[in-house]
C-alpha positions in Angstrom: 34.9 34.2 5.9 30.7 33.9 6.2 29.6 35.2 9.6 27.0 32.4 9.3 30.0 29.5 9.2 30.2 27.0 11.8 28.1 27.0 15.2 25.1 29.3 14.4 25.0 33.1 15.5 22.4 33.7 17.6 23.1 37.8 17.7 23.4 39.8 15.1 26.7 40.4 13.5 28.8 42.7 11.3 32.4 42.8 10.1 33.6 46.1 9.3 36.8 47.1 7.3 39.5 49.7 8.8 37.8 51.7 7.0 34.2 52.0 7.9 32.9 49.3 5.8 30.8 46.7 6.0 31.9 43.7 4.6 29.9 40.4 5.7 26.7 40.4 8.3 25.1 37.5 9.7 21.0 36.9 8.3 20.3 38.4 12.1 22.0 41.4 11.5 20.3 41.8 7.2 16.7 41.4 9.6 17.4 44.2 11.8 18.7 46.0 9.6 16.0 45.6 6.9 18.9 46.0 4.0 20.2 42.5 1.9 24.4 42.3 2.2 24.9 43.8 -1.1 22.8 47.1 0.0 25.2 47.4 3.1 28.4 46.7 1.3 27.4 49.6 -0.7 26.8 52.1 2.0 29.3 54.4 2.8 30.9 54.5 6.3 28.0 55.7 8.9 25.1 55.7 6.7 23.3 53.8 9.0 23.6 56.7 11.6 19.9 58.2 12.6 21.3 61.6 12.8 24.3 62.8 10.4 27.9 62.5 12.3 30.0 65.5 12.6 33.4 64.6 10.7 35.3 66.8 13.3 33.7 64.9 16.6 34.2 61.1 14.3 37.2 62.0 13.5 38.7 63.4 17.3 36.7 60.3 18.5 38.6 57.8 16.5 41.9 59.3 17.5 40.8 59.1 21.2 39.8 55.5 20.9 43.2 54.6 18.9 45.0 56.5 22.0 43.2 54.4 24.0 44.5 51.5 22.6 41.7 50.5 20.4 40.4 48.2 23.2 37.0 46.6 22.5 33.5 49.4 23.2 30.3 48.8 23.7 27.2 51.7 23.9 24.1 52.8 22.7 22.4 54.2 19.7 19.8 55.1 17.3 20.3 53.6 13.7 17.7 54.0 10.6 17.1 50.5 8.9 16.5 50.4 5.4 12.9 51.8 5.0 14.1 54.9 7.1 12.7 53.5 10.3 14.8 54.8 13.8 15.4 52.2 15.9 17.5 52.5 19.5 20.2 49.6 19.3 23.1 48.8 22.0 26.4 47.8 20.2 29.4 46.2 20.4 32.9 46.2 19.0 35.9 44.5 19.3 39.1 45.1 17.0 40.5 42.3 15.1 44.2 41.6 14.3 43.8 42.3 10.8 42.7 45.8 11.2 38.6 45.2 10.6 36.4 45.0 13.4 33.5 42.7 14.7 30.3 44.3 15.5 27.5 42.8 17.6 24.1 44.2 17.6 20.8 44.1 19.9 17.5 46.3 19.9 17.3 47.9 23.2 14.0 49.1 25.0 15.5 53.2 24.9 13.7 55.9 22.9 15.0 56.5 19.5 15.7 60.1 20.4 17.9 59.3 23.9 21.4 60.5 23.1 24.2 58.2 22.2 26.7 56.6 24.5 29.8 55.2 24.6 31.9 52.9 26.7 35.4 51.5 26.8 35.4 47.8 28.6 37.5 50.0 31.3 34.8 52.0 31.4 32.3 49.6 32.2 34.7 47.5 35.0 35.0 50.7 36.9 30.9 51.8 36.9 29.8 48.8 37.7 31.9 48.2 39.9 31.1 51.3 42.1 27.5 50.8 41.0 27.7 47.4 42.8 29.5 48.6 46.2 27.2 51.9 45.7 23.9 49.2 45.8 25.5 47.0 48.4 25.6 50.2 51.0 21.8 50.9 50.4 18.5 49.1 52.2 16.9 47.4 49.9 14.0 50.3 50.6 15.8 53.1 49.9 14.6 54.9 47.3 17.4 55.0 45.2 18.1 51.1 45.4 16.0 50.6 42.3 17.8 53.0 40.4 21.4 51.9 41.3 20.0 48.3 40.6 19.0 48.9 37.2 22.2 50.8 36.3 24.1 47.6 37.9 22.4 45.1 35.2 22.8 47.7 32.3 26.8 47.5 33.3 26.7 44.2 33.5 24.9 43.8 29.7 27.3 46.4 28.9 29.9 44.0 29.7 28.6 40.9 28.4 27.7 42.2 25.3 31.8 43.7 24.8 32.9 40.0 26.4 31.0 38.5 23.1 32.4 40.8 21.0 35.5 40.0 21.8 35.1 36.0 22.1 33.5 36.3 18.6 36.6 38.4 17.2 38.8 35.4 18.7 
């Protein structure tokens, strides 16, 4: 199945085996990534990582998320594309019945260096939602109103970005 089939794809898009590979990416996804399908097919699991992964950490990681139920997660990163450039990108995946996995992909405005995070859609239901009674409490002129605000529409990408994962997995 071509990523690129059907109604175009605005985002860009990976499918990734059970495994760690990547197997098909959308001509979004080859542009942000700077590498041609056949260079990512070839990479081994996380070799787009900026900074090398600990097997230990991926490996408790991947047994916490299957705990979890391997619900859909979305977060934020710092890839290198394929001329070595660091580039801050948020993420989302979503499981798919045959084992593989849909990834979506977006450039966000964060440093490079910022550390990585993670979230479970769970996760992001239950900040936001406190963020959001948490900004509803506060006078518009309070000084932490801004703050609370921005973290509010970073849930809510958060969210949105997971929510297309998933529709595009369906």
């Amino acid at each position: 199945m071509s990523l690129d089939a059907g109604a175009p794809v605005v985002e860009p898009t990976l499918r990734i085996d059970a495994q760690g590979t990547i197997v098909d990416a959308n001509e979004a996804a080859l542009a942000l990534l700077g590498l041609g399908l056949d260079d990512l097919r070839s990479l081994p699991p996380g070799a787009l990582s900026a900074e090398p992964a600990d097997p230990e950490e991926q490996a408790a990681l991947r047994a916490q998320w299957a705990a979890a139920g391997s619900q859909a997660l979305a977060g934020l990163t710092t890839i290198k594309r394929g001329a070595g450039e660091r580039v801050r990108i948020a993420f989302a995946i979503a499981p798919q019945s045959d084992g593989s996995f849909i990834a979506t992909l977006n450039e966000a405005p964060e440093s490079p260096t910022a550390k990585s995070r993670i979230y479970t859609v769970g996760d992001v239901l239950a900040r936001w939602r406190a963020a959001d009674r948490q900004l509803q409490r506060l006078a518009t002129d309070s000084p932490d109103y801004q703050d609370v605000r921005e973290e509010v529409e970073d849930l809510r990408a958060q969210y949105q970005r997971i929510f297309r994962a998933h529709q595009q997995a369906s």
